[in-house]
C-alpha positions in Angstrom: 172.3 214.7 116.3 175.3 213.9 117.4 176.9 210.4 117.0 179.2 208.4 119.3 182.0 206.3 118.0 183.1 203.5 120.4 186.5 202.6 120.1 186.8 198.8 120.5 188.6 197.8 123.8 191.5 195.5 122.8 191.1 191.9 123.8 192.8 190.0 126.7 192.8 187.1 125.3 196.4 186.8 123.5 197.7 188.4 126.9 196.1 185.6 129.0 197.2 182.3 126.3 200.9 184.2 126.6 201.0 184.0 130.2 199.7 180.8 130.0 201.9 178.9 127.8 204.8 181.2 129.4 203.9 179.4 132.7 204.0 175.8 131.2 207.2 176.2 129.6 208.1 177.3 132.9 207.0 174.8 135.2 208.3 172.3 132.2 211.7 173.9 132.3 212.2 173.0 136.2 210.8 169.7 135.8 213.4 168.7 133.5 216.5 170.4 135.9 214.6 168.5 138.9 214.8 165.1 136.7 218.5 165.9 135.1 220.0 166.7 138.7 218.2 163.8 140.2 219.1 161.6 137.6 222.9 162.6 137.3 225.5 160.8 139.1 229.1 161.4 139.2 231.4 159.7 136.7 233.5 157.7 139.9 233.7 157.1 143.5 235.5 160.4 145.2 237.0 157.7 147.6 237.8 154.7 146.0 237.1 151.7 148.7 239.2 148.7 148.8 237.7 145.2 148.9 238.6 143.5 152.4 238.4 140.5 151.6 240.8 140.8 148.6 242.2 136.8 147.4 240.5 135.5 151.1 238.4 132.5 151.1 234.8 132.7 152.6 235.5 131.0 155.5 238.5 133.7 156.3 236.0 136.0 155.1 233.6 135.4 157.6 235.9 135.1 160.1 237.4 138.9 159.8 233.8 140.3 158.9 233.9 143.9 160.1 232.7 147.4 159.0 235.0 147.3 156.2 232.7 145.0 154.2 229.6 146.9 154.5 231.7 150.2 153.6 232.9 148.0 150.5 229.2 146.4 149.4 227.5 150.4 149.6 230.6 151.5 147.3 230.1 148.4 145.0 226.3 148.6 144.7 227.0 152.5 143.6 226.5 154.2 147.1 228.3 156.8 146.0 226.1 157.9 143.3 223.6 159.2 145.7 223.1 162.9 146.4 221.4 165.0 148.5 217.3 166.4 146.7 218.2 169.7 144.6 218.1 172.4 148.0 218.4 170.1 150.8 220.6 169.1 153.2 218.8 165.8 153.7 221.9 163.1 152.9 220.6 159.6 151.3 221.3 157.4 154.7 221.3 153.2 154.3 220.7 151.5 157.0 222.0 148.0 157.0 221.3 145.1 159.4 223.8 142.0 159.3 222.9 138.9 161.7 221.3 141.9 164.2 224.0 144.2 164.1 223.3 147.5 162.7 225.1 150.2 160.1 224.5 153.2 158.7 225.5 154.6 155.3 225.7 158.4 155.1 226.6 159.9 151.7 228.0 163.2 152.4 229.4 165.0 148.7 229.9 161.3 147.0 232.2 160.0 149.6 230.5 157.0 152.4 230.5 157.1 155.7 229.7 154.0 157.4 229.6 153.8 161.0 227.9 151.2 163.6 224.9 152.8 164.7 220.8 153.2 164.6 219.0 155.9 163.0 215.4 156.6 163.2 214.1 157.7 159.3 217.1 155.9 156.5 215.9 156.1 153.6 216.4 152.0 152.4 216.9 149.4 155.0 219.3 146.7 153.3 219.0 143.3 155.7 221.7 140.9 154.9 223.8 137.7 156.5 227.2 137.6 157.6 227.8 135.0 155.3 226.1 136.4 152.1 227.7 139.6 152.6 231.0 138.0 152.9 230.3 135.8 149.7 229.6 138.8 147.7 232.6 140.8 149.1 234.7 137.7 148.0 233.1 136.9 145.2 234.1 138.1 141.5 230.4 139.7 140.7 229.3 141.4 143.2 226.3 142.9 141.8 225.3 139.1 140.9 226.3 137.7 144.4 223.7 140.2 146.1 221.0 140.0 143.2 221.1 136.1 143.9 220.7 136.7 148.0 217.9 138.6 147.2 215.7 136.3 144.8 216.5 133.6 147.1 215.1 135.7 150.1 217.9 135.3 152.1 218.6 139.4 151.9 215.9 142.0 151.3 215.6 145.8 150.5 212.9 147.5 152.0 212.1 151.1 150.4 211.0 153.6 153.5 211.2 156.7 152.2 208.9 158.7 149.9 208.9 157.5 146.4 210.1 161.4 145.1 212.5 161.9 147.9 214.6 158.1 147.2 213.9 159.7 143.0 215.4 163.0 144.0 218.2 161.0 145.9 219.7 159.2 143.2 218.3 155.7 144.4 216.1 154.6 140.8 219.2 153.0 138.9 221.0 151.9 142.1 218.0 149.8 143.0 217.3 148.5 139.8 221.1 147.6 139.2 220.7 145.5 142.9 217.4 144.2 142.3 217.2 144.0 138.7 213.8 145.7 138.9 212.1 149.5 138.6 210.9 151.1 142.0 207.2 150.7 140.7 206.1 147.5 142.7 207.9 149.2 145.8 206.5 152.3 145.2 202.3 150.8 145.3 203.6 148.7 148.2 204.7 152.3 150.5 201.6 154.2 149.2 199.5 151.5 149.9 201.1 151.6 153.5 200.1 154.9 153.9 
C-alpha cells in the first residue's frame, strides 16, 4: 500500500497581523503629519502690520476708524498663523462685522489681506463695535482688550466652519488665545446645528 505524505500548507496568519499592524502604523504615521502641519504656525508675521492708532486717544481713534484697524486686530490676534488644510487651496477667510459694515480677512502664504467686502462660506465671523475695536487697537493688551469685549457680550465669535477644517486651518490656539477657551463648546454647538 502506498502512503501519502501531506505537506502542511504554511499559515496566513503572520502575513495577515503584518499587513495589519503595517497598515496602522500607516494610517498613524499620517495622522500625526496631518496634526504637526495643522498645528505648526510660522515663527512671525511675513508682513509686519503697524498699529493705526499708535499714541491716539480713543476718541481720535474712533474718529479715523478705517480698514487699517481691522487689518491691525487679525495680525494682533495671530491671523497670520493660519494656513491653508495640508492639499488645499481653501485659504482660512474672517469675516468681520463692525457697527454693519463688513470685512473680510484672507490669509494667502502668512501675509493678510483685508478688504471691504461680503463672502458667502468664512470660516469665523468675528462681530465687533467701532468703539471696542478702537479701544483694543489703542489699548496696551490687545489680546485682553478683545477677551474683555467678548465676556461682556459686547463682541462675539461665531465658529461656521467644520470643526476639522478650522483644526486643519490653524484656528485651535488662535481661538483659545482670543477667547481664553478650547473649540469644544463651539464644536457641540455646530454639530448640534447640523
Amino acid at each position: 500500500m502506498r502512503r501519502f505524505e501531506f505537506e502542511p500548507k504554511p499559515s496566513k496568519k503572520p502575513i495577515v497581523i503584518t499587513l495589519i499592524i503595517s497598515s496602522l502604523l500607516l494610517l498613524i504615521l499620517v495622522f500625526l503629519l496631518f496634526y504637526f502641519y495643522s498645528t505648526a504656525a510660522p515663527s512671525k508675521a511675513i508682513k509686519e502690520v503697524e498699529n493705526p492708532a499708535l499714541g491716539e486717544t480713543l476718541e481720535n481713534a474712533l474718529g479715523n476708524f478705517d480698514i487699517s484697524y481691522v487689518d491691525y486686530l487679525v495680525s494682533e490676534f495671530g491671523g497670520w498663523k493660519l494656513h491653508n488644510p495640508p492639499l488645499s487651496s481653501d485659504t482660512p477667510k474672517i469675516k468681520i462685522i463692525v457697527d454693519g459694515e463688513v470685512f473680510v480677512s484672507e490669509v494667502i502664504n502668512g501675509e493678510i489681506i483685508t478688504e471691504k467686502r461680503d463672502i458667502e462660506n468664512p470660516d469665523i465671523i468675528l462681530t465687533i463695535t467701532k468703539e471696542d475695536i478702537s479701544k483694543a487697537v489703542v489699548s496696551s493688551n490687545l489680546m485682553e482688550s478683545l477677551r474683555k469685549s467678548i465676556d461682556e457680550g459686547n463682541s462675539n465669535i461665531e465658529l461656521k466652519a467644520s470643526y476639522t477644517k478650522l483644526f486643519s486651518k490653524g484656528y485651535l490656539n488662535i481661538y483659545k488665545d482670543v477667547t481664553g477657551e478650547g473649540f469644544t463648546g463651539s464644536v457641540i454647538k455646530i454639530f448640534s446645528q447640523g
